[in-house]
N, C-alpha and C positions, 0 to 999 in steps of 0.2 A: 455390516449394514451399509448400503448405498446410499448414494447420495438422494434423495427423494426431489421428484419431478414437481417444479412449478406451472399451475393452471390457472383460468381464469382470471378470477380478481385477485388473486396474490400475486398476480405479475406485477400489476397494476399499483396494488400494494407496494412491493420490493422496488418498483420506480420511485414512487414518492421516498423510499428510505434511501435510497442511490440518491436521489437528486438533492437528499435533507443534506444530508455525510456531502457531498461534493459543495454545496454552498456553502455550508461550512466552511469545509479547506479554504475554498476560495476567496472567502471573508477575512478569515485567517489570515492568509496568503499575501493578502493586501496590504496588510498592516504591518508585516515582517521589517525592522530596519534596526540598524546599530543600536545598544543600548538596551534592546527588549530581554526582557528574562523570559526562559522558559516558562515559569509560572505565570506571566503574562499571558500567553499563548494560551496554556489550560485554563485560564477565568474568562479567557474571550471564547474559547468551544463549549465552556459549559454556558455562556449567557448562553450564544448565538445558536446552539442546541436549541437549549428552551424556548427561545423565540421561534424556533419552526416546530415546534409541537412537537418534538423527540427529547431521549435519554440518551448520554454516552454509555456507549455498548461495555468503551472498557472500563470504566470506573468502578472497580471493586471487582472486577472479574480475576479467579484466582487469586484475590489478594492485590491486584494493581491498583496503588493510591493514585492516580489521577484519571482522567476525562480526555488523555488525549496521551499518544506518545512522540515524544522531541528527541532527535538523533541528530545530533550534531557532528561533523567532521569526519572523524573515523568510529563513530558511535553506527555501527549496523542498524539498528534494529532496540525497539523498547527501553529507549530512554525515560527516564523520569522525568516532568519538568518540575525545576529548583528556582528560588527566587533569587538565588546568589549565580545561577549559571544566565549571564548575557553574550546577547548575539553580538559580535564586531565583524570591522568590513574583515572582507574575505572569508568568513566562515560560508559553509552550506551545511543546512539544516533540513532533515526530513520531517514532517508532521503528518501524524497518522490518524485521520477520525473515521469512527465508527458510529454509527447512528440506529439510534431504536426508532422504528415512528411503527405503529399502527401491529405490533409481533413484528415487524419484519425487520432485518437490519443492512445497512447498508455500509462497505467498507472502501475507503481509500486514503491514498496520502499520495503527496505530489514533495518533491527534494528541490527549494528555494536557496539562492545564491543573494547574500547578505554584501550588498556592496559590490564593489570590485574586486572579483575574485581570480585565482593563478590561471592560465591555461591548464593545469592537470586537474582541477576542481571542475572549472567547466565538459571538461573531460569527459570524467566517471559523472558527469549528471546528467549529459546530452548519450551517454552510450544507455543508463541504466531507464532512461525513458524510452529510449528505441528498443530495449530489450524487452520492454514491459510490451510496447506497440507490434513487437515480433511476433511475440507470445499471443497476443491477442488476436491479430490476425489469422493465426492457422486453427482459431476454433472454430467447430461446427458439428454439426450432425453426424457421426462416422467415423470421424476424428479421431486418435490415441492421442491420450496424456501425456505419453512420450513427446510426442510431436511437439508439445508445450515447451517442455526443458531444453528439446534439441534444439528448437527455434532459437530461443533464448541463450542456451552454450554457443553456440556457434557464433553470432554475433560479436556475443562479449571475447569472446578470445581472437574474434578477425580485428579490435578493437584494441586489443594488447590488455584487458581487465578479464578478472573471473570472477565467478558466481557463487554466492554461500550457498552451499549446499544442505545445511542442519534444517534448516528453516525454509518454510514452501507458502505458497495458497494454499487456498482450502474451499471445501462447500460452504455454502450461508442461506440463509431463509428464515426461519420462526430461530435459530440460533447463530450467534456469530461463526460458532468453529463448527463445521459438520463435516463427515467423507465425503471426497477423495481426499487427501491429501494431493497437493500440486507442488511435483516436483520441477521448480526449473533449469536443474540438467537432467538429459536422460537422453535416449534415443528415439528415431523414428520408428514407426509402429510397434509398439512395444505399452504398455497399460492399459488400465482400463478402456475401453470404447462410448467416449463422450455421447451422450443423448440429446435429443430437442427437450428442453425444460431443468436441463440442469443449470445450476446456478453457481459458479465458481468463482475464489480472486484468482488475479494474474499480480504477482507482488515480488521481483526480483529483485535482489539484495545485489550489488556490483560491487565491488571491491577494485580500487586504481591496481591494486597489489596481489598478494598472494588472499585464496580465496579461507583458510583459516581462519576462525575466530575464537572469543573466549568468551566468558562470562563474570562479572564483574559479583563483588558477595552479597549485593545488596536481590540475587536471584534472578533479576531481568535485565540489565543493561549488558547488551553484548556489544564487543569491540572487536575493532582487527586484530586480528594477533601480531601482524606485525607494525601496525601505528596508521597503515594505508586512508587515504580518505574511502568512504563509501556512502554509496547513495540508492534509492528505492523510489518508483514509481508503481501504484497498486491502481486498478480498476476492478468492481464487479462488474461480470459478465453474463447473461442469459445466454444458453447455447439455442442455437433456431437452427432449421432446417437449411436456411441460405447462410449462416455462419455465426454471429453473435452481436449481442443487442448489449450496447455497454450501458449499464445501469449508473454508473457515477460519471456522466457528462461533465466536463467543465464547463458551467453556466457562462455566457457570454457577460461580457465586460459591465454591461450596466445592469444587470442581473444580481451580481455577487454581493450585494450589500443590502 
């Protein structure tokens, strides 16, 4: 099954769920500082959901207990948030929302730096953002998925960091997970052949270290294998005929609240 083409007023739709999900983060985002528990975090995406007239997309999906996922330090990807796990200075923390408004859902998360944090943290946060921005840039109408991962590989290793490879993008519209899968290593012209109306994330996983990871028994919480800090910047994107239309804006400053 393909990824199915968005039209008309479902564009329009998947804007308001990009723009829900991104004010979120952003609200979120704000509020991040020493002390806060993860679980902090997941009660302030489920208010500030509800306040814009959406659901968290992840909340119960396959069994996920919370409304939001927190990855902390070398925590890759779908962390839980715990009311006994607080933030201190030097940590960097990923927060990942997902937004239902209207069927349509909208996906991002943006990797915050708690305090003053090392030169290697700042590191892997300013590379795994450029790597998302790489990715993003080479979509378009014509385009291979390849093109996606190679943008993205290439970077992170002129950068001295590599890329989890397990774990990718994906389609989204009336579902959060739909085909393609988006791999961010891979080669140029090589995958599928990207269309005008498709609707993908760009969500690279960066590792300071070796690109390895594992999974923790609780089912979701993946970590580096070798203890590495790692970091994730995600956007949805609408692919258009002049290139792509980012769905999850980061709302300007007096906006976010």
């Amino acid at each position: 099954m393909g990824t199915p083409l968005i039209k008309g007023m479902d564009v329009e739709r998947l804007r308001r769920a990009g723009q829900a999900a991104a004010g979120t983060l952003a609200h979120v985002g704000a509020r991040l500082a020493p002390g806060i528990s993860t679980a902090d975090i997941d009660a302030w995406v489920r208010e500030d959901t509800a306040r814009r007239g959406g659901t968290p997309s992840q909340l119960g999906y396959k069994g996920f207990p919370a409304a939001v996922c927190t990855s902390r330090n070398h925590v890759v990807c779908h962390g839980i948030p715990r009311p006994d796990e607080r933030l201190a200075p030097g940590d960097i923390i990923n927060v990942d929302v997902t937004t239902c408004l209207g069927g349509f859902h909208g996906d991002t998360s943006a990797t915050f730096l708690i305090g003053e944090v090392s030169a290697e943290a700042r590191h892997v946060v300013d590379v795994a953002r450029r790597c998302r921005d790489a990715g993003v840039a080479v979509v378009r109408h014509g385009a291979r998925l390849g093109d996606i991962g190679a943008a993205i590989e290439e970077l992170a290793r002129q950068e001295g960091c590599s890329v989890v490879r397990e774990f990718g993008g994906h389609g989204i519209g009336h579902q959060m997970h739909l085909p393609p899968h988006v791999s961010h290593v891979g080669r140029r012209g090589t995958g599928i052949t990207l269309r005008s109306g498709m609707v993908i994330t760009i969500e690279p996983m960066v590792n300071l270290g070796r690109a390895e990871i594992r999974v923790l028994p609780d089912g979701w919480t993946v970590l580096t294998e070798d203890g590495s800090l790692s970091a994730q910047f995600e956007h949805t994107v609408l692919v258009t005929r002049e290139g792509c239309e980012i769905l999850t804006p980061t709302p300007p400053a007096g906006e976010m609240l």
